[in-house]
The first five atom37 places (N, CA, C, CB, O) and aatype in JSON, in Angstrom:
{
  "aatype": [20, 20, 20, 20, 20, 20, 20, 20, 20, 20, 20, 20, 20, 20, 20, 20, 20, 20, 20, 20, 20, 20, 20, 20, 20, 20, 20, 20, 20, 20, 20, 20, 20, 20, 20, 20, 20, 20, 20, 20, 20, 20, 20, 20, 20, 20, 20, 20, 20, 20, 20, 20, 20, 20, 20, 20, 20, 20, 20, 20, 20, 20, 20, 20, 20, 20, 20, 20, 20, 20, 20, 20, 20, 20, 20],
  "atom_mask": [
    [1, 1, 1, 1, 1],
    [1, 1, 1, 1, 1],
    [1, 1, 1, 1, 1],
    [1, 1, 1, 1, 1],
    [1, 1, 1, 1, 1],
    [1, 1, 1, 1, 1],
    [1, 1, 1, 1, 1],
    [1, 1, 1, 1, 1],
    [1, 1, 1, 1, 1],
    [1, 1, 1, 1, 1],
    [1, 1, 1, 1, 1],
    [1, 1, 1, 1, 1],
    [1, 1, 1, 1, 1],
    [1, 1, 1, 1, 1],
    [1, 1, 1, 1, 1],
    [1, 1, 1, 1, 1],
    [1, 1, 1, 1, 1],
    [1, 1, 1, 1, 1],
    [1, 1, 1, 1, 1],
    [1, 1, 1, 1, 1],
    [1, 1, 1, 1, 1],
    [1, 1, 1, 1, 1],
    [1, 1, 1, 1, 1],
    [1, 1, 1, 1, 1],
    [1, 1, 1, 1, 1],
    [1, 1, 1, 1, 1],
    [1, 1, 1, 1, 1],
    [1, 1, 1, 1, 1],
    [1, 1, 1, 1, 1],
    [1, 1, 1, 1, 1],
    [1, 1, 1, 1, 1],
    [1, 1, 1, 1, 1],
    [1, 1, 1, 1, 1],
    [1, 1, 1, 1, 1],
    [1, 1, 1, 1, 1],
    [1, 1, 1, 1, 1],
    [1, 1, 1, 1, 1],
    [1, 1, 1, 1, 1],
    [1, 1, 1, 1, 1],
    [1, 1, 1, 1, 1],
    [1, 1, 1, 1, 1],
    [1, 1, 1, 1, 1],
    [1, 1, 1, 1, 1],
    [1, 1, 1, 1, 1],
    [1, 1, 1, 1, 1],
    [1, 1, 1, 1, 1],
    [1, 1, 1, 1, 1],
    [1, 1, 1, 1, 1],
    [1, 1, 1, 1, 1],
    [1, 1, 1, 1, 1],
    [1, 1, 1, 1, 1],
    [1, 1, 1, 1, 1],
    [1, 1, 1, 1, 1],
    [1, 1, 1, 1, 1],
    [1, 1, 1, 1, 1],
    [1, 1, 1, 1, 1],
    [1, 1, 1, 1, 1],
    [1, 1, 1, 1, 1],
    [1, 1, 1, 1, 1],
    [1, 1, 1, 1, 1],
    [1, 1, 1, 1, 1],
    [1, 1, 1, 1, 1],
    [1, 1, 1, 1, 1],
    [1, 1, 1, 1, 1],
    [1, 1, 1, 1, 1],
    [1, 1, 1, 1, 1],
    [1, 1, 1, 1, 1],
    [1, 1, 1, 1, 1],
    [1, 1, 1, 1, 1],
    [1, 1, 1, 1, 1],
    [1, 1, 1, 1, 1],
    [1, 1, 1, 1, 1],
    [1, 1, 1, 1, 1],
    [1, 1, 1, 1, 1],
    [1, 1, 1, 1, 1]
  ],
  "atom_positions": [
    [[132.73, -165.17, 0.98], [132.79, -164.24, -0.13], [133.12, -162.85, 0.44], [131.45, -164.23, -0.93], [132.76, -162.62, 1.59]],
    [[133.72, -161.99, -0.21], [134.37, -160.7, -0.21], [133.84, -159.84, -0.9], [135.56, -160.7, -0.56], [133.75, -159.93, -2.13]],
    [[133.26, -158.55, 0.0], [132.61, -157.63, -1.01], [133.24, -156.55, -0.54], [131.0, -157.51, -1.1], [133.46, -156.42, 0.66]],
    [[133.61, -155.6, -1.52], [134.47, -154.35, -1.6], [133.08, -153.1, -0.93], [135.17, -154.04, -3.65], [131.9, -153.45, -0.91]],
    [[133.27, -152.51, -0.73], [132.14, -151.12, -0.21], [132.98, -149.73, -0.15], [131.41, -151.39, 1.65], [134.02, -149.66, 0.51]],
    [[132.56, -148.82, -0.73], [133.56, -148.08, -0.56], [132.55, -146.92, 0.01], [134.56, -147.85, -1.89], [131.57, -146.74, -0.72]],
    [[132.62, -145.93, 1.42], [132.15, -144.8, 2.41], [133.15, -143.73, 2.28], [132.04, -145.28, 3.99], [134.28, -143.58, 1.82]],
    [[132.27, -143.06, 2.84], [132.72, -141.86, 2.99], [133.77, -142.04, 4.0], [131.69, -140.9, 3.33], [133.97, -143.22, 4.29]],
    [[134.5, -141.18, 4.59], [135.74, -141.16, 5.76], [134.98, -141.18, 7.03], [136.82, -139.71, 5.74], [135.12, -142.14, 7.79]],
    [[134.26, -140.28, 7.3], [133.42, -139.62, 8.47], [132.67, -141.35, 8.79], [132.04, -137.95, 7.83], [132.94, -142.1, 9.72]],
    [[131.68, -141.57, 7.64], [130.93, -143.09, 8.06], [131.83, -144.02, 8.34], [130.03, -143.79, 6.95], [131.39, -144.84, 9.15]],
    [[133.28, -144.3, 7.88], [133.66, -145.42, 8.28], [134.09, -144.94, 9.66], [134.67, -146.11, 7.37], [133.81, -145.78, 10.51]],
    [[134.55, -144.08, 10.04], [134.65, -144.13, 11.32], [133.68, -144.06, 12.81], [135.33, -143.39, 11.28], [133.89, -144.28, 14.0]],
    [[132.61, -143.65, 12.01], [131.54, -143.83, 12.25], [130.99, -145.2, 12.88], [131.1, -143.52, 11.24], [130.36, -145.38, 13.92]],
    [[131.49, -146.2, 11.79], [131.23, -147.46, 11.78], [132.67, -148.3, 13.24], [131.39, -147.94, 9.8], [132.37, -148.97, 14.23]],
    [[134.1, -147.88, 12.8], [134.74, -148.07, 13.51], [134.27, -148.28, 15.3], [135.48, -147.21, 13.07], [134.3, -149.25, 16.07]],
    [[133.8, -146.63, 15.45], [133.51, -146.05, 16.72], [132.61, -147.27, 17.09], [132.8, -144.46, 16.73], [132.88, -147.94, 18.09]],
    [[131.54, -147.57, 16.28], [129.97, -148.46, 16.59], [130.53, -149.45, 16.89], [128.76, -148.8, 15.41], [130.25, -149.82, 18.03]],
    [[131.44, -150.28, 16.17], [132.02, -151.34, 15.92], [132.8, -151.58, 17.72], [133.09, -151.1, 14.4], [132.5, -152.49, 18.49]],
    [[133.59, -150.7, 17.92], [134.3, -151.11, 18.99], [133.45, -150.81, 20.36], [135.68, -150.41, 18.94], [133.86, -151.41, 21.36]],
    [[132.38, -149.99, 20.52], [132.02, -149.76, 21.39], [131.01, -151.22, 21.65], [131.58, -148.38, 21.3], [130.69, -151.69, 22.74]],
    [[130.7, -151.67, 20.44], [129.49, -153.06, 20.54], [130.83, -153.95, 21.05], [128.44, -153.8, 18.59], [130.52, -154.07, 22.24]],
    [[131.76, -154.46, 20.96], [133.13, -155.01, 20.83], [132.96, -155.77, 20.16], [133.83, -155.47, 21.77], [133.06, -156.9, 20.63]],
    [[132.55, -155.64, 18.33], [132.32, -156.4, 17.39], [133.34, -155.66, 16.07], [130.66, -156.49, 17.21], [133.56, -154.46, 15.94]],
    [[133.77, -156.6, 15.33], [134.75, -155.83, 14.28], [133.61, -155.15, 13.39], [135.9, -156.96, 13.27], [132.4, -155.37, 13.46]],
    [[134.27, -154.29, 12.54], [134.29, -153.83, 11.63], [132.75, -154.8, 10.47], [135.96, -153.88, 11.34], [131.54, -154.69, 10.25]],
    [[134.05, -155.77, 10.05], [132.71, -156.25, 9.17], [131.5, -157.05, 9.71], [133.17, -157.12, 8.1], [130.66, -157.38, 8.87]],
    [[131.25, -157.48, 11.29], [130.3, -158.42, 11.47], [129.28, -157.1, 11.87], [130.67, -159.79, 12.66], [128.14, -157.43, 12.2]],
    [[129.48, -156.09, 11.88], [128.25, -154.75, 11.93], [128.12, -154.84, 10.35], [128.83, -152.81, 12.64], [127.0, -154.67, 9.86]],
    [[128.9, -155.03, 9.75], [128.34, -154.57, 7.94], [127.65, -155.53, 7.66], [129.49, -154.44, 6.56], [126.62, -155.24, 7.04]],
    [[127.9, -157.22, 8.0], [126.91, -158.12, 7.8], [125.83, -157.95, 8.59], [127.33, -159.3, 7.92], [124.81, -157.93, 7.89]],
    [[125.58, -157.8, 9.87], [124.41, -157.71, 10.25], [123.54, -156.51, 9.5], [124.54, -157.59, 11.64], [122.33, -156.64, 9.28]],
    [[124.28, -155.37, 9.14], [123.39, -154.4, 8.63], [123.02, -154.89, 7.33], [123.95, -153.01, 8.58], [121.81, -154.72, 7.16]],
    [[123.54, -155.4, 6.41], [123.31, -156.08, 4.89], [122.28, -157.24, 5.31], [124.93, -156.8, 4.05], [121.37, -157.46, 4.51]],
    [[122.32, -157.9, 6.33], [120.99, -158.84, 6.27], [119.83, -158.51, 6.83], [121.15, -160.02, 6.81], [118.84, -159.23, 6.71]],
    [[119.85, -157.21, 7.59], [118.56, -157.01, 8.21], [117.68, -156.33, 6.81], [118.73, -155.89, 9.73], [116.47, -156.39, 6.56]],
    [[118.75, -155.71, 6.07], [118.75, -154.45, 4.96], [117.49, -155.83, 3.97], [121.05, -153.81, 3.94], [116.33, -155.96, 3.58]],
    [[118.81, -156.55, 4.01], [118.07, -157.95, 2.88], [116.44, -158.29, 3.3], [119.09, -159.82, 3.21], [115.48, -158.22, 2.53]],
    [[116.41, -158.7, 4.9], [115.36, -158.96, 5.08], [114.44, -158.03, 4.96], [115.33, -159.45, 5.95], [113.37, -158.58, 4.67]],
    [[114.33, -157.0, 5.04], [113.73, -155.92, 5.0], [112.84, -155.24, 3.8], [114.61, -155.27, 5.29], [111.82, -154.55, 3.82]],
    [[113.65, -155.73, 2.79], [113.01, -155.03, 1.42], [113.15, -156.33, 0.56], [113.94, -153.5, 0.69], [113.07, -156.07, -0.64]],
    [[113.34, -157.69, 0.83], [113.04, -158.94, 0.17], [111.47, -159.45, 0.71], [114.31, -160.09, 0.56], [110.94, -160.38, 0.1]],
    [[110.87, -158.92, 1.68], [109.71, -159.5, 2.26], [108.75, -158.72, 1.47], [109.56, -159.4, 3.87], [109.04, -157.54, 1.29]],
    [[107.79, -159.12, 1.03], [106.23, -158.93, 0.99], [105.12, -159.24, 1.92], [105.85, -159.54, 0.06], [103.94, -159.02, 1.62]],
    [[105.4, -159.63, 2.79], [104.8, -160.16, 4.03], [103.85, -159.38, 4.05], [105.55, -160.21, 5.29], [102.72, -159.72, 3.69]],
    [[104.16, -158.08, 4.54], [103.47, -156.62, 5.07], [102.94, -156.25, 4.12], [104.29, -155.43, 5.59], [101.79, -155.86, 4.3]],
    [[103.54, -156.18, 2.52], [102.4, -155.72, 1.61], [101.04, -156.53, 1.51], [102.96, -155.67, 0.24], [99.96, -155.95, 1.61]],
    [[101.15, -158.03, 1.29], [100.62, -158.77, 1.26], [99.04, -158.86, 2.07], [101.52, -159.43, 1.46], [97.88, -158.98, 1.67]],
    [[99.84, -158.69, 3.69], [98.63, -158.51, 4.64], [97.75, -157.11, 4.45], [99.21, -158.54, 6.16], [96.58, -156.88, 4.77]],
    [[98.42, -156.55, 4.01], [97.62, -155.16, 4.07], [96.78, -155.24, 3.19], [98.33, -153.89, 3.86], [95.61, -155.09, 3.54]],
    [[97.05, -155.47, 1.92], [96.49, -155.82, 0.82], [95.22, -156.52, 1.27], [97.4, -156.59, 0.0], [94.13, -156.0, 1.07]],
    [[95.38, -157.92, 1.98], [94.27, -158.81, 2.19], [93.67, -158.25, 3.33], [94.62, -160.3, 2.36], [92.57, -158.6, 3.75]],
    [[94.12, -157.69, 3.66], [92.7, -156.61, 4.6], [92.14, -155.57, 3.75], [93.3, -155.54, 6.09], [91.22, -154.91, 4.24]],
    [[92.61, -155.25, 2.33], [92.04, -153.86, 1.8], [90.76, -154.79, 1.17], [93.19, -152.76, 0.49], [89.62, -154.35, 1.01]],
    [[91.12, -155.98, 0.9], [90.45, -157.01, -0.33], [89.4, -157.26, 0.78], [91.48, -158.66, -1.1], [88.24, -157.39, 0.4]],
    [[89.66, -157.35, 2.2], [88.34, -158.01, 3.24], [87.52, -156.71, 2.99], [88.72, -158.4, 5.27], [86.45, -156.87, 2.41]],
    [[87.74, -155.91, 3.23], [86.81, -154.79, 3.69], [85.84, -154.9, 2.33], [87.66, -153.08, 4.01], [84.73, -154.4, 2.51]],
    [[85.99, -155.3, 1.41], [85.0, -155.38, 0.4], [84.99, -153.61, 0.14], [83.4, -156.23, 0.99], [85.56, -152.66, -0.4]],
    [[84.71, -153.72, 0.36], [84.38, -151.38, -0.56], [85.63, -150.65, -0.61], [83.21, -149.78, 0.79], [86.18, -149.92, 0.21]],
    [[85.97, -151.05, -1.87], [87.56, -150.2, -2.03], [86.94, -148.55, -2.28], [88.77, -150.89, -3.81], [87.8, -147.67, -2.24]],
    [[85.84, -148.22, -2.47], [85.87, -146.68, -2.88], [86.09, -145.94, -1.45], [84.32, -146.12, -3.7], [86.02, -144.72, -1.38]],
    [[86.28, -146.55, -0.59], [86.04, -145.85, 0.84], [87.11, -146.3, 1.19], [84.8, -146.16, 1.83], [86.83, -146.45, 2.38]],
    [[88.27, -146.69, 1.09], [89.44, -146.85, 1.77], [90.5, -146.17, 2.13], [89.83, -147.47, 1.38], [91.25, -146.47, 3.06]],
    [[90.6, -144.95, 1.19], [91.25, -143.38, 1.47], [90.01, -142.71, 1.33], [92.54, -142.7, 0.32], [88.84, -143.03, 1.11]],
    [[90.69, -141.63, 1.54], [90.06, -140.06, 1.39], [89.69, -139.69, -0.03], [91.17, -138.88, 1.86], [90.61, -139.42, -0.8]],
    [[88.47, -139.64, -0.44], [88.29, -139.04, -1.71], [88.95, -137.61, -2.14], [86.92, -138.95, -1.83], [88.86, -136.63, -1.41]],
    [[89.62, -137.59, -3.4], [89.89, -136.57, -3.77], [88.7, -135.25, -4.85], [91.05, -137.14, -4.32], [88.08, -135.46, -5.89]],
    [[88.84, -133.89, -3.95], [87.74, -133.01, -4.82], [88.69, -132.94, -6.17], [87.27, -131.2, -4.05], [89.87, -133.17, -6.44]],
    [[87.13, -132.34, -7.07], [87.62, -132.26, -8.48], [88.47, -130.94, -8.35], [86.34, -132.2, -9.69], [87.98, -130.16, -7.52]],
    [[89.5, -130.53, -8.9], [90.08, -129.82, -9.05], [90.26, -128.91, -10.64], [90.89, -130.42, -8.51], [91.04, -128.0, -10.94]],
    [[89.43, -129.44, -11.28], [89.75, -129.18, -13.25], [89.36, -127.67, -12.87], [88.35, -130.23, -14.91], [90.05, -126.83, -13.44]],
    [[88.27, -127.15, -11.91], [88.13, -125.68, -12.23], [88.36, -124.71, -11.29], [86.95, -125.4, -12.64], [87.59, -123.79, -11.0]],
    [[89.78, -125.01, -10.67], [90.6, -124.24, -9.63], [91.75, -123.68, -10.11], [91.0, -125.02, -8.53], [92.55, -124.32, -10.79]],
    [[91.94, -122.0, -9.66], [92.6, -121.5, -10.7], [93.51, -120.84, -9.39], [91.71, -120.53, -11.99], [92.96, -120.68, -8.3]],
    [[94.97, -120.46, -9.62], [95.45, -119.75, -8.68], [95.63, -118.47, -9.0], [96.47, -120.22, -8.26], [96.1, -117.68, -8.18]]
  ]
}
């Protein structure tokens, strides 16, 4: 499959420069960057775990920093 992308001038050459110095074309840097991109923000993995460590600790009121009341602060 064929996907159109359209950059700025400066980034594609940008990309060019990256491209030839790795001695990889053009588009197998755009696929690798589109699947790391994919893997990256398709995972919940990391939310997930964090989460089930916020859920272990049992006492969510203590897990950040409490915030002071602020209703009677005036500048």
């Amino acid at each position: 499959m064929a996907i159109g992308v359209r950059v700025e001038p400066q980034l594609e050459q940008q990309l060019d420069q990256l491209a030839r110095s790795m001695g990889k074309s053009r588009s197998a840097c755009v696929r690798e960057a589109i699947t790391q991109y994919v893997q990256r923000f398709s995972t919940t993995d990391e939310a997930l775990r964090q989460s089930a460590l916020i859920a272990a600790a049992g006492d969510s009121a203590n897990w950040s920093e409490q915030l002071p009341n602020w209703t009677d602060w005036t500048a």
